[in-house]
N, C-alpha and C positions, 0 to 999 in steps of 0.2 A: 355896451354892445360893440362899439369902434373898438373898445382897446382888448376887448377879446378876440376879436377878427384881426386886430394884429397883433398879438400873439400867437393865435394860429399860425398866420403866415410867417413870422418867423421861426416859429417848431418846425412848420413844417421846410423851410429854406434850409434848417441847419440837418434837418433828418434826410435832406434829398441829395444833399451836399456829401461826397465821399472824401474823407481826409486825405490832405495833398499826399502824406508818405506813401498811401496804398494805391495812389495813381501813378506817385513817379518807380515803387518798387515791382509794384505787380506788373507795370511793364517789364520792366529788365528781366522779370522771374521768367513770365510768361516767352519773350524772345527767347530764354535761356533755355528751357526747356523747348522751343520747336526747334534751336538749334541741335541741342542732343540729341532729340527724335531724329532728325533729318542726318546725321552721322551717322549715328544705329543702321537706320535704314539703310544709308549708303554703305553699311561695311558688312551688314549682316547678310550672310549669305544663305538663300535656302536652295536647296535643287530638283531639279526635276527627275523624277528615278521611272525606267521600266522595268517590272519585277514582277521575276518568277521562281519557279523551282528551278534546282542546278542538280547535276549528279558529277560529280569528282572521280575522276580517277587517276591512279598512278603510271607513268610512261614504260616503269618495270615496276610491279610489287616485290616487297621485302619477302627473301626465301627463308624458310625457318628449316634450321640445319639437325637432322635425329640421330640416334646413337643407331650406327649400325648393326650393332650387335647387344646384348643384355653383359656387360661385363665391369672393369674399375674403369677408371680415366687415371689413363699412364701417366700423361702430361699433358699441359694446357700450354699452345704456345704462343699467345695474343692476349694483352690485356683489355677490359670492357672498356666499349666504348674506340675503340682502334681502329684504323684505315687502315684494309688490307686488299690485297693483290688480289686479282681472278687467279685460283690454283693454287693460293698460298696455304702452307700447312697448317692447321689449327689446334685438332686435337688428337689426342692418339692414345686408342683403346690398350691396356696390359695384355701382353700376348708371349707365348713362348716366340722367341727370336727377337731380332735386336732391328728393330726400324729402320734404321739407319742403313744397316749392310742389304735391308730387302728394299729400299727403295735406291740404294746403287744401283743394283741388281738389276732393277727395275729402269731406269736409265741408262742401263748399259744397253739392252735387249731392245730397246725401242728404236737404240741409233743403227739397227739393224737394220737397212734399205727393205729386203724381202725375205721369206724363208726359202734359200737357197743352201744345200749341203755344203758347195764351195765356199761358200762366207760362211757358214754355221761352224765351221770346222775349226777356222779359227778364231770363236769367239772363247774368252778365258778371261775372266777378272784376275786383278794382278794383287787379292790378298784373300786373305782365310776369311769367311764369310759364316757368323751365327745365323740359321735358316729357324731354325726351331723345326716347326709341324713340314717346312716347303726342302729341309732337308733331304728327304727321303727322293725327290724327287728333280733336286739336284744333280746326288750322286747318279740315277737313273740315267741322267743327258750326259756326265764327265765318260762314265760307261759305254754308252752309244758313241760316242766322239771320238774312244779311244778307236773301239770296234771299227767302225769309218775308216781310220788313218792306216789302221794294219791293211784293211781288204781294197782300200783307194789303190785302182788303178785305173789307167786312162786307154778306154778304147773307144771303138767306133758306139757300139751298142751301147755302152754308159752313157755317151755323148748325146745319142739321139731319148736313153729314158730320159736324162738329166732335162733335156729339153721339154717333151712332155709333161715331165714331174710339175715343172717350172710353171706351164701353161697351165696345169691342173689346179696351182695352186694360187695361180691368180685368180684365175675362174671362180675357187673357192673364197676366195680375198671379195671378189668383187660378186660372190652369190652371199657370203655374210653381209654383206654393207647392203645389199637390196634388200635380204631379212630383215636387218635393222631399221633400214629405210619402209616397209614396208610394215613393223608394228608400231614407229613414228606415224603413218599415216592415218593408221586405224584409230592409233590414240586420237588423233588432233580430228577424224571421222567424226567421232564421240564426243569430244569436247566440243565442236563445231554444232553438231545435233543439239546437244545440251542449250548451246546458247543459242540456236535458232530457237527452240521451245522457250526458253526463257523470254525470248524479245517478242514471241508471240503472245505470249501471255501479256508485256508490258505495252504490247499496243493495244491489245482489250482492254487495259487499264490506261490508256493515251500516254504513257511513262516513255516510251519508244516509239519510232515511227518505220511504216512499211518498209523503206528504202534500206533502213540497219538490218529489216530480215533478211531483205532481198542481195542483199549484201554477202550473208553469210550462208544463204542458197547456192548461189555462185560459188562460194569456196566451197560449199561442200559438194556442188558436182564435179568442179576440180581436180579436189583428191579424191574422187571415185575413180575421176579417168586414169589420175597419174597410180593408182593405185592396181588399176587393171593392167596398164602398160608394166607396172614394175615385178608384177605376178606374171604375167609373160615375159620378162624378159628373164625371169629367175629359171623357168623354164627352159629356155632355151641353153641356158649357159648350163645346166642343170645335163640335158642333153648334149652339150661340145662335152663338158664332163664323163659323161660316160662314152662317150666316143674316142677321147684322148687315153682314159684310161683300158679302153681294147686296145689300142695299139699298142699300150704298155705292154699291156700282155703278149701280145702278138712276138714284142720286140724282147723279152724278158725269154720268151722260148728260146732265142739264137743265142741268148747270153749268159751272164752267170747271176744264177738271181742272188746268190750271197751277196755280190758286190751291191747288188740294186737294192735286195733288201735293208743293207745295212744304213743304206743312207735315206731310206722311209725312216727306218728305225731313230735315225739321228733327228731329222726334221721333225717327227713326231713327240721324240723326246722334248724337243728345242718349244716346239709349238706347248706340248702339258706344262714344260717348266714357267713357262708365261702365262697361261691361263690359271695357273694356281700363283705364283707372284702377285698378277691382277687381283686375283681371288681375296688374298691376303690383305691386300693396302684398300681393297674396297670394302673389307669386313673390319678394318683395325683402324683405318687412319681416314679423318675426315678435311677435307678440301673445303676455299671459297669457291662457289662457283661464282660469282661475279666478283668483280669491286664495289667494294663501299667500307662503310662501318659495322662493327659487330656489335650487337647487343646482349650479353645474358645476366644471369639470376648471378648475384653475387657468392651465393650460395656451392655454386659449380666449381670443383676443389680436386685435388690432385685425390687419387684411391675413391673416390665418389663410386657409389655403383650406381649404374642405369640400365635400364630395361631398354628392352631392344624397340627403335621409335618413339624413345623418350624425346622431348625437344632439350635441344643442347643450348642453341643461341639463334638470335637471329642476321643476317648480315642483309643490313639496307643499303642497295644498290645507290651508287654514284648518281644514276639518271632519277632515281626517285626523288631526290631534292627537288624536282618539277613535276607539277600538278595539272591538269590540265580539265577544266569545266565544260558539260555542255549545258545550254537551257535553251530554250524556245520563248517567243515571243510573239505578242499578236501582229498580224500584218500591218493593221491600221499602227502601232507604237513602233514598227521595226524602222521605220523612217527617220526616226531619232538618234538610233541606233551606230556609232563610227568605230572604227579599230581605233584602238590606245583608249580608250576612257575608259576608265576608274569602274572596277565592281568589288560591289559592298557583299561580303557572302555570312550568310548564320548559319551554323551547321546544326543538324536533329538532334545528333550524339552528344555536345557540346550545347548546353546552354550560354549563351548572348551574356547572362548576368554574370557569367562566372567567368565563363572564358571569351570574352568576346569576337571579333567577328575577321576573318579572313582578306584580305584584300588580293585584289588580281584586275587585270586589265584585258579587253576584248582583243583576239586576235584575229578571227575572223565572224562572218557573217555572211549567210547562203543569201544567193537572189532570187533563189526559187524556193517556193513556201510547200509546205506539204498539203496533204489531203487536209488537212484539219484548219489549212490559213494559219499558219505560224511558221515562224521562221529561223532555221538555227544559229543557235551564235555560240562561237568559242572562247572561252577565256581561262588565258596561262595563271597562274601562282606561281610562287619562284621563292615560298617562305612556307613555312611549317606555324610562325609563331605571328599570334595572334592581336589583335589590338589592346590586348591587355597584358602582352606579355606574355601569353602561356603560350605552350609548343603541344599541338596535335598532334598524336600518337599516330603514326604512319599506318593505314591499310589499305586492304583493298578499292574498296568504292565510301565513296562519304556522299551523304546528299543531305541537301537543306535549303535555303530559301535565298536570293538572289538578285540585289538592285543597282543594275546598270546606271553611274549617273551618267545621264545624256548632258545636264545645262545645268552651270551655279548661276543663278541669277541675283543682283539683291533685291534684297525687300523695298527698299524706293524705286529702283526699275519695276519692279510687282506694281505697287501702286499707280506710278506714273501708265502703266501699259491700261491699268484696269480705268483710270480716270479716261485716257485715250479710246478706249475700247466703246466707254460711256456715250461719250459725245458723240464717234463715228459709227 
């Protein structure tokens, strides 16, 4: 019985006893391992994000340029993908007459100060000019000009229509530009209206806030008012207009209407020869209107025929290379919230896995929250291409989801904070 109880006690001495190597290695393992954890932790960063939805948009959007008319394409004078001038020429529809000598034509007639007979008289390009169809209409003004020089004589009564004429024809100068100015108004009326309804609708859907209608309330009583002042003042000049031209008449009785007429007849001439030139290079030859880059369908080929408001190309404005975000945020999170930090953006259009995600930085942040307790905040873009590399096709509005980081913090500060947290 003794020598069975000590054999117990030594099974059991030797089974309670752990071998030295697993004492002296499984320490080293064990420190080895809490040091790596505790580097991780110190280097690993996680952050703290306020996130919402964002709506994008462009500071100009890209204009998409049509065929003015249904005809070939004469010539293409820009290759895809090319930085071009505001006004530079680009394309130019096949037309009877030769481009070239009608947009001289055209520059010559513009350096014209005003339509005045005395200067009209000696207006004269200094070579042989292909018109094609604006021919006809040419020779009309060479004819009227000659007419003018035979019957030009200088009297009192010439002196005082010429003046009138003069007056008439500013009046008429500055009654077209308030025309212009005045279905400019109606348009942006409309467009205005459109986008009030639209923002109304997006604050029924909390997408918008009251302040963006009320915004566009204001502008559109605005141009109501400036739209009433400019409709009276069309009037009035409308009226010196017929005022100016009784005393013509008045003055045309003591004198010789041949002379008077003939230089109606010139100015008139002078004025169709220009309206159909304009005519011409607005129906045949297409302009940039802004700067930037041109994009089209490789496809777009010299004799190509196109329908009239086919799309030709697009040209992405210089200022669209910048993007600018709005989103909102809850009051209680806007506190986090500073200009220059970092926002993560995923767009709807643009899946995350494919094309990954946007980056931009806060520019600003309102200190007055809206009806709903949220607060706006701005954020620039200044890049098209994506965190994987891909490039965003430029349009109008982009919208998708949106996280502000406020704080990197690492994950040993984390723990340290939450152990701290524990105790106090």
């Amino acid at each position: 019985m003794e020598n069975n109880n000590l054999r117990s006690e030594e099974v059991q001495e030797v089974l309670g006893t752990p071998p030295s190597w697993i004492v002296r290695y499984g320490t080293v393992l064990a420190l080895v391992f809490l040091t790596l954890f505790v580097a991780a932790s110190a280097n690993y960063q996680y952050p703290d994000i306020v996130e919402n939805r964002i709506i994008i948009t462009f500071s100009e959007p890209p204009r998409t340029l049509v065929a003015p008319k249904s005809g070939r394409v004469a010539d293409i004078l820009v290759q895809n993908n090319e930085y071009v001038e505001k006004g530079q020429l680009l394309i130019v529809f096949e037309d009877a007459g030769d481009f070239y000598h009608i947009t001289y034509l055209q520059d010559l007639m513009s350096e014209i100060p005003n339509e005045n007979d005395s200067i009209i008289v000696n207006f004269s390009p200094n070579m042989k000019l292909d018109l094609g169809e604006i021919e006809e209409d040419y020779l009309n003004f060479l004819e009227k000009k000659n007419k003018y020089s035979r019957e030009n004589e200088q009297s009192e009564v010439k002196r005082s229509v010429n003046s009138y004429s003069a007056q008439i024809r500013a009046l008429q100068k500055s009654i077209q530009f308030l025309t212009n100015r005045k279905e400019i108004i109606i348009r942006q009326i409309n467009d205005a209206l459109k986008r009030e309804n639209e923002l109304k609708r997006k604050v029924q859907e909390r997408e918008a806030s009251q302040a963006e209608v009320n915004v566009v309330s204001t502008e559109i009583r605005s141009l109501r008012v400036e739209l009433q002042e400019t409709e009276e003042n069309i009037s009035r000049k409308k009226y010196d207009v017929q005022a100016l031209r009784s005393r013509i008449s008045v003055t045309k009785m003591d004198g010789n209407n041949t002379r008077l007429n003939s230089a109606d007849e010139l100015i008139s001439s002078f004025i169709q020869l220009k309206v159909r030139v304009d005519q011409w290079v607005e129906n045949n030859i297409v302009y940039s209107p802004v700067e930037g880059k041109v994009e089209f369908n490789e496809l777009l080929s010299k004799q190509q025929f196109m329908r009239k408001d086919e799309a030709l190309m697009v040209v992405i404005p210089a200022q669209s290379q910048f993007m600018k975000g709005k989103m909102k945020v809850p009051l209680k999170e806007s506190g986090f919230v500073k200009p220059t930090q970092e926002v993560i953006i995923r767009l709807d259009k643009f899946p995350f896995k494919v094309y990954g995600a946007l980056t931009g930085r806060v520019t600003y942040k309102a200190t007055v929250p809206n009806s709903d307790d949220q607060i706006l905040v701005e954020i620039l873009l200044t890049s098209f291409e994506t965190t994987r590399g891909q490039t965003i096709e430029a349009n109008e509005v982009l919208v998708g989801d949106a996280r502000i980081i406020t704080e990197k913090r690492t994950l040993l500060l984390r723990i340290f904070d939450s152990i701290r947290g524990f105790f106090s």
